[in-house]
C-alpha positions as a Markdown table, in Angstrom:
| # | Residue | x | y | z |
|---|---|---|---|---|
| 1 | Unk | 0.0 | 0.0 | 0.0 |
| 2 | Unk | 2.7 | 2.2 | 0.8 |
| 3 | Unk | 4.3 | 1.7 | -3.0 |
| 4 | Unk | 0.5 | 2.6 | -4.4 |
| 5 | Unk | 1.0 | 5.5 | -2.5 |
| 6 | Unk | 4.0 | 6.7 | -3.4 |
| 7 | Unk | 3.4 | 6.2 | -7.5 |
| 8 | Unk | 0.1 | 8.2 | -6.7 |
| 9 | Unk | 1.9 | 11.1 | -5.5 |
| 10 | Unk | 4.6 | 10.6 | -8.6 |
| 11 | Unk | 2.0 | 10.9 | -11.1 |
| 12 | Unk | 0.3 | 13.9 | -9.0 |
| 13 | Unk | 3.6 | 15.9 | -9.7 |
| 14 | Unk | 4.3 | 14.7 | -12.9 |
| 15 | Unk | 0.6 | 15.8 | -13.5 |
| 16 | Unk | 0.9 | 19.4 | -11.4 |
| 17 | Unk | 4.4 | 20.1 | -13.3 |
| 18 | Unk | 2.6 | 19.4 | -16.9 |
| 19 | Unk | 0.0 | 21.6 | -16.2 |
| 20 | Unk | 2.0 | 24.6 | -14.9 |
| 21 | Unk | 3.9 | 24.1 | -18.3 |
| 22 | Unk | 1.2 | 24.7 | -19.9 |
| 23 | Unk | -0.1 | 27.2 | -18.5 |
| 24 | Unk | 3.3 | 29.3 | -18.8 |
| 25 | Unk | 3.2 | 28.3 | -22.6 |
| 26 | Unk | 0.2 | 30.2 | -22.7 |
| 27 | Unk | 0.9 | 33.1 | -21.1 |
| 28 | Unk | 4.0 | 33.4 | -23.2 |
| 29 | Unk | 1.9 | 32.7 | -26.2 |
| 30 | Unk | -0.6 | 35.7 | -25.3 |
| 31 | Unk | 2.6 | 37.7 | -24.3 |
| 32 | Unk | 4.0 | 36.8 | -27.4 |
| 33 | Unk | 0.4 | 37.6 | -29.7 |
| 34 | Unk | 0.2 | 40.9 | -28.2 |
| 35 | Unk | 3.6 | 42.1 | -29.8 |
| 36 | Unk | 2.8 | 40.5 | -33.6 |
| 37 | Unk | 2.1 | 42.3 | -35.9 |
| 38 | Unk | -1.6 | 41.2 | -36.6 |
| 39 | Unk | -3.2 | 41.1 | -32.9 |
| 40 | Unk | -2.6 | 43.3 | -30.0 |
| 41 | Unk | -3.9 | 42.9 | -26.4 |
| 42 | Unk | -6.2 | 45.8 | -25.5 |
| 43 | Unk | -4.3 | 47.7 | -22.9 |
| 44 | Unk | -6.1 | 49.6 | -19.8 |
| 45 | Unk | -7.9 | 52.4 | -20.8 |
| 46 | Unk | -7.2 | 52.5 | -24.9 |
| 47 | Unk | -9.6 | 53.3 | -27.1 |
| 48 | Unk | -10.2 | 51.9 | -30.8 |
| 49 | Unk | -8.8 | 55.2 | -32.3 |
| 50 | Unk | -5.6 | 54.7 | -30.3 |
| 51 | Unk | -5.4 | 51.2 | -31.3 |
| 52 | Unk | -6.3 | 52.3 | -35.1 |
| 53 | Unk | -3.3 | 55.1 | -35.1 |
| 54 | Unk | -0.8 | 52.5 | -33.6 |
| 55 | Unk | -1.3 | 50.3 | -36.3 |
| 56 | Unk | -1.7 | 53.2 | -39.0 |
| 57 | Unk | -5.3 | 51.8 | -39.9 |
| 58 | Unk | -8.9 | 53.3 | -39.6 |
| 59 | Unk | -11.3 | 52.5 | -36.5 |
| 60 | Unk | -14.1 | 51.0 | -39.0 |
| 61 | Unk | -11.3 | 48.2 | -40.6 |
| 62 | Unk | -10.5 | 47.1 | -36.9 |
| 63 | Unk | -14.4 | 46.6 | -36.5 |
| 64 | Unk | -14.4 | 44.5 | -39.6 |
| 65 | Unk | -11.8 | 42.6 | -38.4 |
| 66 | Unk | -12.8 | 41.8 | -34.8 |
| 67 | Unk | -16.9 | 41.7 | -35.7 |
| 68 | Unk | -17.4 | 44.7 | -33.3 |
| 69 | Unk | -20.4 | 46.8 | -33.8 |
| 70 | Unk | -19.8 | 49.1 | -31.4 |
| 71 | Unk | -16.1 | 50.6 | -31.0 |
| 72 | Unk | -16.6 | 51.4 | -27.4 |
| 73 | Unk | -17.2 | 47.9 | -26.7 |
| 74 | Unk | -13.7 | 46.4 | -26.2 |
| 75 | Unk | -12.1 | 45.9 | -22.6 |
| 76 | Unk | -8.8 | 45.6 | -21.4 |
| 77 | Unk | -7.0 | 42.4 | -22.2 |
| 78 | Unk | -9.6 | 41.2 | -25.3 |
| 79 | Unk | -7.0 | 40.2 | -28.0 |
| 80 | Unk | -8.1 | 42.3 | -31.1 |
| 81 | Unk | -7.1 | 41.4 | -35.0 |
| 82 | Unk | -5.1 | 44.2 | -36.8 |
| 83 | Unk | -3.7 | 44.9 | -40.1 |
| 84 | Unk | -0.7 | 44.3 | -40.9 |
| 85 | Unk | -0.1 | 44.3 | -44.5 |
| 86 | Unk | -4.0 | 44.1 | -45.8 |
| 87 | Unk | -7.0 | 46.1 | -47.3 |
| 88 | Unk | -8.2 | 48.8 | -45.4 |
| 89 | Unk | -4.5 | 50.0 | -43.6 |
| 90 | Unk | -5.4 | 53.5 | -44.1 |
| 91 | Unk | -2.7 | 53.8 | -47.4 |
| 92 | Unk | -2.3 | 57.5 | -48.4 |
| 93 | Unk | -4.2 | 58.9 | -45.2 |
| 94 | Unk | -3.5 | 62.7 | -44.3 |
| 95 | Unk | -0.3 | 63.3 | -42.1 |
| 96 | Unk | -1.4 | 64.4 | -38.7 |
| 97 | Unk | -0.4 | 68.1 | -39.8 |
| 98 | Unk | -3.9 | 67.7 | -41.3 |
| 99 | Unk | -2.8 | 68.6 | -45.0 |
| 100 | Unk | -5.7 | 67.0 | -47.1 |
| 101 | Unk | -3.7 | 66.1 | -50.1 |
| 102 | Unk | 0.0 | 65.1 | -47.9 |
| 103 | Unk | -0.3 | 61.5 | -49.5 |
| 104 | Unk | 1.5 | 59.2 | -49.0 |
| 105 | Unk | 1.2 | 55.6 | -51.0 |
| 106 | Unk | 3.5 | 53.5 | -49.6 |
| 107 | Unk | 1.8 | 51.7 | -47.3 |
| 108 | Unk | -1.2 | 48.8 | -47.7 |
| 109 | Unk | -0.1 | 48.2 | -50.7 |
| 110 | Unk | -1.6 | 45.1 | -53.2 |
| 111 | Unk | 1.4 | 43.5 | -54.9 |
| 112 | Unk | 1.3 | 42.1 | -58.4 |
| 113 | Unk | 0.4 | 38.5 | -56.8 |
| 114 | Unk | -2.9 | 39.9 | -55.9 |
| 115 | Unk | -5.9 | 42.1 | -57.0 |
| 116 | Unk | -8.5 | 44.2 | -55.6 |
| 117 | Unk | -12.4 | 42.4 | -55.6 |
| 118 | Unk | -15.3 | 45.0 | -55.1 |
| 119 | Unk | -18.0 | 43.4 | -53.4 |
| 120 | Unk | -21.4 | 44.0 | -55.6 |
| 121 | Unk | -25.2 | 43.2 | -54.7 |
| 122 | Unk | -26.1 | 39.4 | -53.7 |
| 123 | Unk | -22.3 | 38.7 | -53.5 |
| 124 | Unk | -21.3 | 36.2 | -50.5 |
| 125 | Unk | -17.5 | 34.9 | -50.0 |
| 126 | Unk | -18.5 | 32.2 | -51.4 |
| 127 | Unk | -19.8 | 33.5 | -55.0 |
| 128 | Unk | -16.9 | 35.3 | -55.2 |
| 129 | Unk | -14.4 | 32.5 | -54.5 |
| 130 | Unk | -16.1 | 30.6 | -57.9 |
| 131 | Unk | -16.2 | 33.6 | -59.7 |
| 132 | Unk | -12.1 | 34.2 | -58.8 |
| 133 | Unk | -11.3 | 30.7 | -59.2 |
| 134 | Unk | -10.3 | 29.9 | -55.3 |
| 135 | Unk | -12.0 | 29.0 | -52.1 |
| 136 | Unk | -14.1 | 31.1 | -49.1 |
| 137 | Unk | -11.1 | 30.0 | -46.8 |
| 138 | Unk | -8.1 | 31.2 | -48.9 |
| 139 | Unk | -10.3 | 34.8 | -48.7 |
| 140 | Unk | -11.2 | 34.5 | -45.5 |
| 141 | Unk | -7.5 | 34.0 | -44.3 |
| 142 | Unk | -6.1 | 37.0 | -46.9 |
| 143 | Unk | -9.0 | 39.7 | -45.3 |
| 144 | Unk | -8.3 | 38.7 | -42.0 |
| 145 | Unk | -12.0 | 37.8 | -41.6 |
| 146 | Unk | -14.2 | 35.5 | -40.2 |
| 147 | Unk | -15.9 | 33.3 | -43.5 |
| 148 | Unk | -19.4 | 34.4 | -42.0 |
| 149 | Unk | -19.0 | 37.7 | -41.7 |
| 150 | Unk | -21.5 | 39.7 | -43.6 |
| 151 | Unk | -20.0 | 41.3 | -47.0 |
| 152 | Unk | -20.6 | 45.0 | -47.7 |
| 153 | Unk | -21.5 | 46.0 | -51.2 |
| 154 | Unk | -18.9 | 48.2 | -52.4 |
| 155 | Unk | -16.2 | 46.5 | -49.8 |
| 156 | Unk | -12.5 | 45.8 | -51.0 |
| 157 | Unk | -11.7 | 42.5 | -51.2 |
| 158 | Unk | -7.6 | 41.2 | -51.6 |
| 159 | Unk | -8.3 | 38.2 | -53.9 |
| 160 | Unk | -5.6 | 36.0 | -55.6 |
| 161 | Unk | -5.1 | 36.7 | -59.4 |
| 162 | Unk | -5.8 | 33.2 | -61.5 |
| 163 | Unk | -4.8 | 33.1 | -64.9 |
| 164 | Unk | -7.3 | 34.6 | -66.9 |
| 165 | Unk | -9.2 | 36.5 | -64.2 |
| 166 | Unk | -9.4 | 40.5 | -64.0 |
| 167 | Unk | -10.8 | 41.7 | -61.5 |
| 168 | Unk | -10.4 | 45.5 | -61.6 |
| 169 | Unk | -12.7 | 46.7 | -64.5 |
| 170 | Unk | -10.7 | 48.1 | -67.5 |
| 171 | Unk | -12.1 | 50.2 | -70.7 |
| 172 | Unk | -11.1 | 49.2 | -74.2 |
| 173 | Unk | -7.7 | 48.0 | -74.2 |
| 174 | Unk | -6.2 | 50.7 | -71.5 |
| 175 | Unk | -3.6 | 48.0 | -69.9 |
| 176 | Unk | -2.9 | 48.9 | -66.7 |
| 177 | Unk | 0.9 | 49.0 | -65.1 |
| 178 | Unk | 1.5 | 46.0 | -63.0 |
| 179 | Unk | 2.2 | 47.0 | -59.8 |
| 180 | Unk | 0.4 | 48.4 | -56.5 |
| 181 | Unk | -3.4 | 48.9 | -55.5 |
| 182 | Unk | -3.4 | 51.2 | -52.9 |
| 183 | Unk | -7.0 | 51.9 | -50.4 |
| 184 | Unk | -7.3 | 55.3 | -49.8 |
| 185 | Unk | -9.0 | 56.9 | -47.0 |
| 186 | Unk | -10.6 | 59.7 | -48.2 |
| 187 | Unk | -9.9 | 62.9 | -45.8 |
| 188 | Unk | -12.6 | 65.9 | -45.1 |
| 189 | Unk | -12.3 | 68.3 | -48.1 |
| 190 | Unk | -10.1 | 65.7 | -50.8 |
| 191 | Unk | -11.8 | 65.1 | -54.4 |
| 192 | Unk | -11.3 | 62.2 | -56.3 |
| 193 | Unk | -9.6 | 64.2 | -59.2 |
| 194 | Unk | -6.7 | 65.0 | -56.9 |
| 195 | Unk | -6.4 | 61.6 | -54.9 |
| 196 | Unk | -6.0 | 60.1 | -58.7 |
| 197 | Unk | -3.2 | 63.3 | -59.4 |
| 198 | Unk | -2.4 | 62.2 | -56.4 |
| 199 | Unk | -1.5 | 58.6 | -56.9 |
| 200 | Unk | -0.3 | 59.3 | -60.7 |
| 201 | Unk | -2.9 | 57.6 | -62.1 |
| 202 | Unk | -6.5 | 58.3 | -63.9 |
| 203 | Unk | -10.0 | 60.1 | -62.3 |
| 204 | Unk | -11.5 | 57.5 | -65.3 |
| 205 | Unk | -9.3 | 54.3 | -64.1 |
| 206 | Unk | -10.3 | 55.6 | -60.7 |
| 207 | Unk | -14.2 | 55.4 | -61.1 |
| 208 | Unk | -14.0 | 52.4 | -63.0 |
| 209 | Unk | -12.0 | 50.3 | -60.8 |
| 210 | Unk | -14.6 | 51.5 | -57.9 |
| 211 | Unk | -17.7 | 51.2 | -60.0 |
| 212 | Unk | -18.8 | 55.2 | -59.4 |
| 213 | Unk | -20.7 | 56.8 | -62.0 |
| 214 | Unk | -20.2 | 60.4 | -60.3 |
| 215 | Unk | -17.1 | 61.3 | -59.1 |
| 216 | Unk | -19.0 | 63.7 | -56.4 |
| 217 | Unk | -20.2 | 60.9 | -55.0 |
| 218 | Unk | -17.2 | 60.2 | -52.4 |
| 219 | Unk | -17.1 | 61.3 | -49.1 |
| 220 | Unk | -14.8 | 61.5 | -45.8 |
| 221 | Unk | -14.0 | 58.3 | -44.6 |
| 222 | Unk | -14.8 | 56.0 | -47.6 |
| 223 | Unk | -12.3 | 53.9 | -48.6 |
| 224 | Unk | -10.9 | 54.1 | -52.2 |
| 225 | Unk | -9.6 | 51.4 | -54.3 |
| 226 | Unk | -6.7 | 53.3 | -56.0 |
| 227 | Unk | -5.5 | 51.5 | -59.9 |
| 228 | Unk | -2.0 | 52.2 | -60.9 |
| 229 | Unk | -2.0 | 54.2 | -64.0 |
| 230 | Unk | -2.1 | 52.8 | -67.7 |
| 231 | Unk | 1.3 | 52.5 | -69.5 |
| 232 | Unk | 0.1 | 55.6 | -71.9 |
| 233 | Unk | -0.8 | 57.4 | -69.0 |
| 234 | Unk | 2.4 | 56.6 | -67.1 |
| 235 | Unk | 4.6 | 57.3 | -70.6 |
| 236 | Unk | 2.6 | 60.6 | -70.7 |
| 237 | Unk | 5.2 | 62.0 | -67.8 |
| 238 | Unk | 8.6 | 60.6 | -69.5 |
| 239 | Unk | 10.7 | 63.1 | -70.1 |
| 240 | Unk | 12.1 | 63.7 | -73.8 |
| 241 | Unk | 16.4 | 62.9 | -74.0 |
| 242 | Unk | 18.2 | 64.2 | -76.0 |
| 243 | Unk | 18.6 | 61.8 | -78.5 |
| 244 | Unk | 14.9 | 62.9 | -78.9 |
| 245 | Unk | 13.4 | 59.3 | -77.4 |
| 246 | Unk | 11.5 | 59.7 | -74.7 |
| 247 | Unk | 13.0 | 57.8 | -71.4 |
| 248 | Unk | 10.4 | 55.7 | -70.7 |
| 249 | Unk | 9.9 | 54.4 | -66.9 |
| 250 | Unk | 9.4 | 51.1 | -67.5 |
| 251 | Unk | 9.5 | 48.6 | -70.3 |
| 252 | Unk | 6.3 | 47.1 | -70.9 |
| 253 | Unk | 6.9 | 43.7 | -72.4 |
| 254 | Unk | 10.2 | 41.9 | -73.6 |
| 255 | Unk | 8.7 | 41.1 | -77.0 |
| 256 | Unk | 8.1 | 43.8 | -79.5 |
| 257 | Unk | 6.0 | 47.4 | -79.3 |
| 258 | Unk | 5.5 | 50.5 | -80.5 |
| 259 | Unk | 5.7 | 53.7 | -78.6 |
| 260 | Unk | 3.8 | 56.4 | -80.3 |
| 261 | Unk | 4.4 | 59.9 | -78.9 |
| 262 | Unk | 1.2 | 62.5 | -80.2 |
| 263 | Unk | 3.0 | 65.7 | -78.8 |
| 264 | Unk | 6.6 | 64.9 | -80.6 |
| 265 | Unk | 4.8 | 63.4 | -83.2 |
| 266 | Unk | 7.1 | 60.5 | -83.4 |
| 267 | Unk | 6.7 | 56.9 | -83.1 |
| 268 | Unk | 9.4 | 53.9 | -82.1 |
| 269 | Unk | 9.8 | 50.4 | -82.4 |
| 270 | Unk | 11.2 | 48.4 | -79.6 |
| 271 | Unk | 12.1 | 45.3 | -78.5 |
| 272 | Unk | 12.0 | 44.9 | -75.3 |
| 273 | Unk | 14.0 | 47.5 | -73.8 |
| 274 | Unk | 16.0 | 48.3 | -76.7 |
| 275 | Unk | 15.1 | 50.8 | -79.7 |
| 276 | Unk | 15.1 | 49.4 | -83.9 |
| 277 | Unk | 13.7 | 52.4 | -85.3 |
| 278 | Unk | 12.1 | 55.6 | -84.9 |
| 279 | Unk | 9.6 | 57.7 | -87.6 |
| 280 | Unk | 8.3 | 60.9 | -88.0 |
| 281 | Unk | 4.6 | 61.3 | -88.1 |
| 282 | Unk | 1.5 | 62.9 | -89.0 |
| 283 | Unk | -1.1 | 61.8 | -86.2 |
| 284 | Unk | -4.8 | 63.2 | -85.9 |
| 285 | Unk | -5.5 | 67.0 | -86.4 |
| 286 | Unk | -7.6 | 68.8 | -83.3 |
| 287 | Unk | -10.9 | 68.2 | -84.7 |
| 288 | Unk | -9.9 | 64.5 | -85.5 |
| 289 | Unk | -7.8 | 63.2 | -82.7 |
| 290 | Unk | -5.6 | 59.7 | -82.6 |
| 291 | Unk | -7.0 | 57.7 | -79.7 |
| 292 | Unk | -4.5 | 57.3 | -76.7 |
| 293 | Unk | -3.9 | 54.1 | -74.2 |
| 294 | Unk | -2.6 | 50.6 | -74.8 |
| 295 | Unk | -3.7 | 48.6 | -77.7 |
| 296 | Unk | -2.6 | 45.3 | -80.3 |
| 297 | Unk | -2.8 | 45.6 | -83.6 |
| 298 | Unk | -5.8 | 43.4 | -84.7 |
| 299 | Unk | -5.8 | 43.4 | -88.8 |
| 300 | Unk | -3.0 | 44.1 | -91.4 |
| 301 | Unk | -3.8 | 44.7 | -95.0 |
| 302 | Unk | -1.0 | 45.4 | -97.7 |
| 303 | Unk | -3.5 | 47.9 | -99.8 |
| 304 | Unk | -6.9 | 49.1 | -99.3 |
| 305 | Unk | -9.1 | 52.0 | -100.7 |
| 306 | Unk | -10.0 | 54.5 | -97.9 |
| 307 | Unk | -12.9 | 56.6 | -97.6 |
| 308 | Unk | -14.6 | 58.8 | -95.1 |
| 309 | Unk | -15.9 | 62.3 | -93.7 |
| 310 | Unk | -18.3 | 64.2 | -94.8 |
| 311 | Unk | -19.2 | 66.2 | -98.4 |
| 312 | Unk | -21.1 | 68.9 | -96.2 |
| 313 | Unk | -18.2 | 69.5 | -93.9 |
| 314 | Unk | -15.8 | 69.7 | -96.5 |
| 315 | Unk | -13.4 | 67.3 | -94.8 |
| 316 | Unk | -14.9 | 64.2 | -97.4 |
| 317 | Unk | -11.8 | 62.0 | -98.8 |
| 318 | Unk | -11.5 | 59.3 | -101.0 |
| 319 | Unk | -7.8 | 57.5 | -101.3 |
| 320 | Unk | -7.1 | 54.5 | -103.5 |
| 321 | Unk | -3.8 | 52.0 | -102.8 |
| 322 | Unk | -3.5 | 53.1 | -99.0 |
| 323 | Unk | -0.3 | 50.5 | -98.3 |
| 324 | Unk | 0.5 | 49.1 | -95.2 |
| 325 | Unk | -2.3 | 49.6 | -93.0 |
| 326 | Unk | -2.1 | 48.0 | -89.3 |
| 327 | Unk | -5.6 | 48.4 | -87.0 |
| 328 | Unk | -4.5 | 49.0 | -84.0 |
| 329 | Unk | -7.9 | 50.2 | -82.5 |
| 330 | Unk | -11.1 | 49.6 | -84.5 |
| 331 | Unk | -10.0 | 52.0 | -87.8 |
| 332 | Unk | -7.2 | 53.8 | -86.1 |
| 333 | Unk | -4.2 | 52.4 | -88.1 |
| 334 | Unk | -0.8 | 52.8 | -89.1 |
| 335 | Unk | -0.6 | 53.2 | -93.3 |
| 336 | Unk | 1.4 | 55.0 | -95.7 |
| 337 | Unk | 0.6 | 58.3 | -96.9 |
| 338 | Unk | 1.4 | 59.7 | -100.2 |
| 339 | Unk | -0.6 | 62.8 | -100.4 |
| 340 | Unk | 1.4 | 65.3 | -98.2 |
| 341 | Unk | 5.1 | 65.2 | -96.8 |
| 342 | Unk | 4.5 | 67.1 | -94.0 |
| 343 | Unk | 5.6 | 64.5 | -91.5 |
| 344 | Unk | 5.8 | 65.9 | -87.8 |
| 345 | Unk | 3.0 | 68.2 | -88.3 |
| 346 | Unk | -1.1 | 65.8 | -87.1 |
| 347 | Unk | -2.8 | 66.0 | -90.5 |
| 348 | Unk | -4.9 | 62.6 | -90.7 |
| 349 | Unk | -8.9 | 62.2 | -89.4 |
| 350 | Unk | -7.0 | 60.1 | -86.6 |
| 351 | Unk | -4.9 | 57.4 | -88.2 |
| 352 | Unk | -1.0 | 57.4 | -88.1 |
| 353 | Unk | 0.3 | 58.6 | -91.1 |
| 354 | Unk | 4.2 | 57.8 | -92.3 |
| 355 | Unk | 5.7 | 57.9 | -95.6 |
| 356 | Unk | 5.3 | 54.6 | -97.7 |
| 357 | Unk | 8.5 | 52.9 | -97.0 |
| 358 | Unk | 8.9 | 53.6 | -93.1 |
| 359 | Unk | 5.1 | 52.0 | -93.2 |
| 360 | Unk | 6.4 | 49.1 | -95.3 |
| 361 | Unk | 9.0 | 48.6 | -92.4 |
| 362 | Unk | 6.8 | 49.0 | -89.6 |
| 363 | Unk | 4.7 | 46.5 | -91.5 |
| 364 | Unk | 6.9 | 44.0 | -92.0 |
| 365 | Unk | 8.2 | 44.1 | -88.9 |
| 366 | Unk | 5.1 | 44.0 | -86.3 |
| 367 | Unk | 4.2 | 40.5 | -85.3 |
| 368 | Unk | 2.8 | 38.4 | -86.1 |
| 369 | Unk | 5.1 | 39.0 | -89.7 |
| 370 | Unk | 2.6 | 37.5 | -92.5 |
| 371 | Unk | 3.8 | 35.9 | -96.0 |
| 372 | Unk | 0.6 | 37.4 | -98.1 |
| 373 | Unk | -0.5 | 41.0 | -98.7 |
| 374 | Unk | -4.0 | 40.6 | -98.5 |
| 375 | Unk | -5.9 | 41.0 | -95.4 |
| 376 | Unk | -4.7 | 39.6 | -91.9 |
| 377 | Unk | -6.7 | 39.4 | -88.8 |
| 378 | Unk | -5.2 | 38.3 | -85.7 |
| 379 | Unk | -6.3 | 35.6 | -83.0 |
| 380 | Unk | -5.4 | 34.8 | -79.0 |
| 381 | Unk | -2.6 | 32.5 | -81.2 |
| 382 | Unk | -1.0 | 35.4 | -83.2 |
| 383 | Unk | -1.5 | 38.4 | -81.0 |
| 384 | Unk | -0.6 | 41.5 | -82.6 |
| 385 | Unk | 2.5 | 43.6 | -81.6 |
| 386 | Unk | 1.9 | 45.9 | -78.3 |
| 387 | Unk | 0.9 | 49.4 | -79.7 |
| 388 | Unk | 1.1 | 52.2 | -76.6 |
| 389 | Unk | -0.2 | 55.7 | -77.5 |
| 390 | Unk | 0.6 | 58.7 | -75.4 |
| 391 | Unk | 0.4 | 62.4 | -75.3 |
């Protein structure tokens, strides 16, 4: 009886020193939570705002993020969720010196691995995960957020990119820069116009990528899904060098492009980063003006008859053997002209005029190259060379 004993009191020990192990693990685990960077222990005293400037974020995200609907409802020690690199940090908020337009993008930032979701009417976390090609959970865990939390039309969602999928809204063929989303905050007194300016990119990319119709319709404290600008936007701020090429910022593919530049009226073939040729130019006149942004060329034709305008206007025309024509945007094009030589001066109804042989060139040279001189449309196989236009 006196061995029983003696083992029951061993195993009470072993049992007294397991659980005081755990119990330290614990506490060193909540110690250790409170000083991530994506909870915090509610101190004595703090407030939500508090907690929201420590972590440079707004007092509605932490909500989200904790399922509060009150922010006076939290009490000292409750372990609240915080953002540490997600939607809603507060990117490009005013500097505490109160200056409305003291922005600052370098902070919340959504890389080129992901993509900004706006939730729309009747979406659920689930809907959304078909329509992006993942799952609820993978969203869940990237918001920070609780799978049954209740979506907000209008809310900004980080979602994965899958092949195939955009999930910012784009207008024609304006190809957006890969690079940064930001959220924006919008401060008392700040337009959309000058958050845009602010940012370097479009008011149009702007209230496409946030579905507004109006751009009066933002207000203090919304939170704005910010694009990165377009390539012709971006190449509308490079500066000319003297060699007379324009120093672009970034390269936009390795393959081959054209760079067309309205205000120099010159254009450039590249490839990659590295310039074949350059042309003089006659672009669109005022009343007729070559479309900007980021295009393909869709059809080459070796000849055609062109025709257009108007007899009452005075500006009706009538051309026979047009040579080298490339579409690059329903019947913008590149072609030949032999009717003037006033190259470096916009005299075309929009299209990109060049003398016949630098044409020839440019026609020859644009993928996809074709073996025939009749008409050439292009398909997903064949894509036509880059084409970016910019003032």
């Amino acid at each position: 009886m006196k061995k029983s004993a003696q083992v029951i009191h061993t195993k009470r020990r072993i049992i007294g020193i397991c659980l005081l192990s755990l119990l330290l693990l614990i506490m060193t685990t909540r110690n250790g939570l409170a000083q991530t960077g994506d909870s915090h222990v509610v101190a004595p005293g703090e407030t939500l705002t508090e907690i929201a400037r420590r972590y440079q974020t707004d007092v509605s995200t932490l909500m989200r993020l904790n399922a509060l609907s009150d922010p006076s409802l939290i009490r000292s020690g409750q372990r609240l969720i915080v953002p540490s690199d997600v939607v809603g940090s507060g990117a490009g908020r005013s500097s505490e010196a109160g200056s409305a337009l003291e922005t600052t993008p370098t902070e919340g930032f959504i890389d080129t691995a992901t993509r900004i979701y706006i939730v729309h009417p009747g979406d659920t976390l689930a809907s959304i995960a078909a329509k992006l090609q993942t799952t609820a959970a993978r969203l869940a865990e990237m918001n920070q957020r609780s799978p049954s939390m209740v979506l907000h039309v209008g809310e900004a969602l980080r979602a994965p990119v899958a092949e195939g999928i955009d999930f910012a809204p784009q207008a024609g063929n304006d190809i957006p820069v890969p690079g940064k989303y930001y959220v924006h905050v919008v401060q008392e007194g700040e337009t959309l116009s000058a958050i845009a300016a602010a940012y370097g990119t479009s008011l149009r990319r702007t209230l496409e990528t946030n579905d507004l119709a109006d751009a009066a319709q933002v207000r203090p404290g919304q939170r704005i899904v910010v694009p990165p600008p377009s390539f012709a936007e971006l190449f509308a701020e490079a500066p000319m060098g003297d060699n007379g090429v324009p120093e672009y910022p970034v390269v936009p593919t390795d393959d081959k492009w054209i760079s067309v530049d309205l205000d120099h009226q010159r254009a450039y073939a590249w490839e990659g980063n590295q310039l074949i040729k350059k042309f003089a130019i006659s672009s669109g006149k005022s009343r007729t003006p070559t479309v900007t942004g980021v295009f393909r060329i869709w059809s080459k034709v070796s000849s055609q008859t062109m025709q257009g305008g108007s007899r009452a206007a005075g500006d009706y025309y009538n051309l026979p053997n047009v040579q080298w024509v490339q579409y690059f945007y329903r019947d913008y094009s590149f072609h030949g002209a032999y009717w003037h030589n006033n190259f470096g001066v916009p005299m075309s109804h929009g299209c990109i005029n060049m003398t016949n042989n630098d044409a020839k060139w440019l026609f020859d040279w644009a993928a996809p190259t074709v073996s025939y001189r009749g008409w050439h449309f292009m398909d997903s196989a064949s894509p036509g060379t880059l084409v970016v236009v910019h003032r």
